[in-house]
C-alpha positions in Angstrom: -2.4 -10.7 13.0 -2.9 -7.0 13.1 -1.6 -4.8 16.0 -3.4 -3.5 18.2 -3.4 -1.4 21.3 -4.7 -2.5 24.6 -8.4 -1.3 25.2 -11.6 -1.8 26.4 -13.9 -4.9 25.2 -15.9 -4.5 22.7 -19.5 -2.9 23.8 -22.3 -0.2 23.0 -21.3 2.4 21.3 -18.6 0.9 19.0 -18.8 2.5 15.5 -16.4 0.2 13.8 -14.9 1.3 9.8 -12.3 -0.3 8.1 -9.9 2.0 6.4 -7.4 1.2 3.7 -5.3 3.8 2.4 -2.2 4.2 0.0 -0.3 6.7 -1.2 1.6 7.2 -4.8 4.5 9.0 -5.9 5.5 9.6 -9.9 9.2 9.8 -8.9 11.2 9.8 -5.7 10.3 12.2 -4.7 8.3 13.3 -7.2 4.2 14.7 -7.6 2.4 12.8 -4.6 -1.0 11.6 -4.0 -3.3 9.9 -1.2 -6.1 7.4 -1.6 -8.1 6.6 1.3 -11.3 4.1 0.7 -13.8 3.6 4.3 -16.0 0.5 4.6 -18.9 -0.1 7.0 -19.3 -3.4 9.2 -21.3 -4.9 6.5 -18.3 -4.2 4.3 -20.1 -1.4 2.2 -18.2 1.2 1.0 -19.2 4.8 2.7 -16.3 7.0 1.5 -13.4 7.7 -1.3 -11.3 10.2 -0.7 -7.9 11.2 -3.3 -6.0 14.4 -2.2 -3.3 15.3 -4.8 -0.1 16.4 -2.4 2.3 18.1 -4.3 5.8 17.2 -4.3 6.9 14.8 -2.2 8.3 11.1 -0.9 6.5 8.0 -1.7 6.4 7.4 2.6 5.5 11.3 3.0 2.7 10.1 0.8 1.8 7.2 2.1 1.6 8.8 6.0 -0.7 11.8 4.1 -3.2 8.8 2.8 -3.0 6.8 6.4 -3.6 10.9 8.1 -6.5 11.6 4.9 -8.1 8.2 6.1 -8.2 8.6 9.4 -9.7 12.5 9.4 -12.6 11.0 7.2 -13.1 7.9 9.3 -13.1 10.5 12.9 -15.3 12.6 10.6 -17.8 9.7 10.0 -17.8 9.3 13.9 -16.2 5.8 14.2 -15.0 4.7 17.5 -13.0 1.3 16.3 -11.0 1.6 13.4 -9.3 -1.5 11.4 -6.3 -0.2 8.8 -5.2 -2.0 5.8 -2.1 -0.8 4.1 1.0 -2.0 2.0 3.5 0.1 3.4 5.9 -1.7 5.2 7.4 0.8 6.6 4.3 2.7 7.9 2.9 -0.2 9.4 6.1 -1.4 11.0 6.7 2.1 12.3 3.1 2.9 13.6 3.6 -0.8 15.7 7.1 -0.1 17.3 9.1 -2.4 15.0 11.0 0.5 13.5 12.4 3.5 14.8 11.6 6.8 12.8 14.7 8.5 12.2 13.5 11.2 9.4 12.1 14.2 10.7 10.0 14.7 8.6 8.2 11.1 8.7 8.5 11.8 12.7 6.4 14.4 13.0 4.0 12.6 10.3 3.8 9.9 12.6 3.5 12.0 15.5 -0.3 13.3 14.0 -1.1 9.9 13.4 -0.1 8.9 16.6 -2.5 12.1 17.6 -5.4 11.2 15.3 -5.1 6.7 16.6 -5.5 8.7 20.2 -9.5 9.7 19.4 -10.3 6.1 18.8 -11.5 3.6 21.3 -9.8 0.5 19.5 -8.0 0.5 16.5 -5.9 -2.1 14.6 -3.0 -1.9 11.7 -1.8 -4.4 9.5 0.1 -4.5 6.2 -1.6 -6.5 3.4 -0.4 -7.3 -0.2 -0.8 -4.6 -2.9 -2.9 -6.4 -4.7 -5.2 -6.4 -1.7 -5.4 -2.5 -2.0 -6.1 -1.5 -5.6 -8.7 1.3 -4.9 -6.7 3.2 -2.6 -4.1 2.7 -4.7 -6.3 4.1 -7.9 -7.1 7.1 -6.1 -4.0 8.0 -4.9 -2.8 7.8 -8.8 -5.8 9.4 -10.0 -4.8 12.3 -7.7 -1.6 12.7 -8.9 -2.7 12.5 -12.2 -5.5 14.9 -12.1 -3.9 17.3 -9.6 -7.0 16.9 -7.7 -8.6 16.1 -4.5 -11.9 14.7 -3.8 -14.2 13.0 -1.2 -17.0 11.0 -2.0 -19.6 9.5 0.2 -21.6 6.3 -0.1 -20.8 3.6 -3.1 -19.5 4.5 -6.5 -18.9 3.5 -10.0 
């Protein structure tokens, strides 16, 4: 069962998005990327974003992804926000199960902490890597192209 925080019932005015995001180092640390896919209700795809980030971590990356994710999905103007990830440790952290100790990952999870704060509802929950192969693909693509990129609306 995901976590969530308390809110409001569900009502008018919910934009609801599900997010899944992932991020990929070549090394440890090593040239980082971020993939962030957004679906509608109906489960359509509405956004793809990769963001090649340079050296770092694999969990620096994979709290760039969830941050890259959640910009697009306040962009897009959702209100209730469902995110899938396989990062143990980002999940478990976001939730309260683990302390952040790194400075670093602290202040990452600080903005996201920041960003979860312009939603009405939101939910997190780990799910298996094989349940989150197209952020995964762009967060590889990115490192591998040294690029970044949004798109909008279905592709390929």
């Amino acid at each position: 069962m995901p976590a969530q925080v308390p809110s409001d019932p569900p009502g008018k005015g919910l934009y609801k998005l599900t997010l899944y995001t992932d991020g990929s180092c070549k090394g440890n640390p090593g040239d980082g990327g971020a993939g962030a896919v957004i679906k509608n209700e109906q489960g359509k795809t509405i956004s793809r974003i990769k963001r090649y980030l340079g050296p770092v971590t694999n969990n620096i990356a994979e709290y760039q992804a969830l941050i890259l994710g959640l910009q697009e999905a306040q962009r897009l103007g959702a209100t209730d926000i469902a995110i899938y990830l396989d990062a143990e440790l980002v999940v478990n952290q976001i939730t309260g199960v683990y302390r952040v100790r790194d400075r670093r990952l602290k202040t990452l999870e600080g903005e996201v902490r920041k960003l979860l704060g312009g939603f009405t509802r939101w939910a997190i929950r780990q799910i298996p890597r094989e349940e989150n192969r197209e952020a995964d693909r762009l967060a590889r693509e990115a490192v591998r192209e040294k690029a970044d990129q949004v798109v909008a609306g279905p592709t390929g």
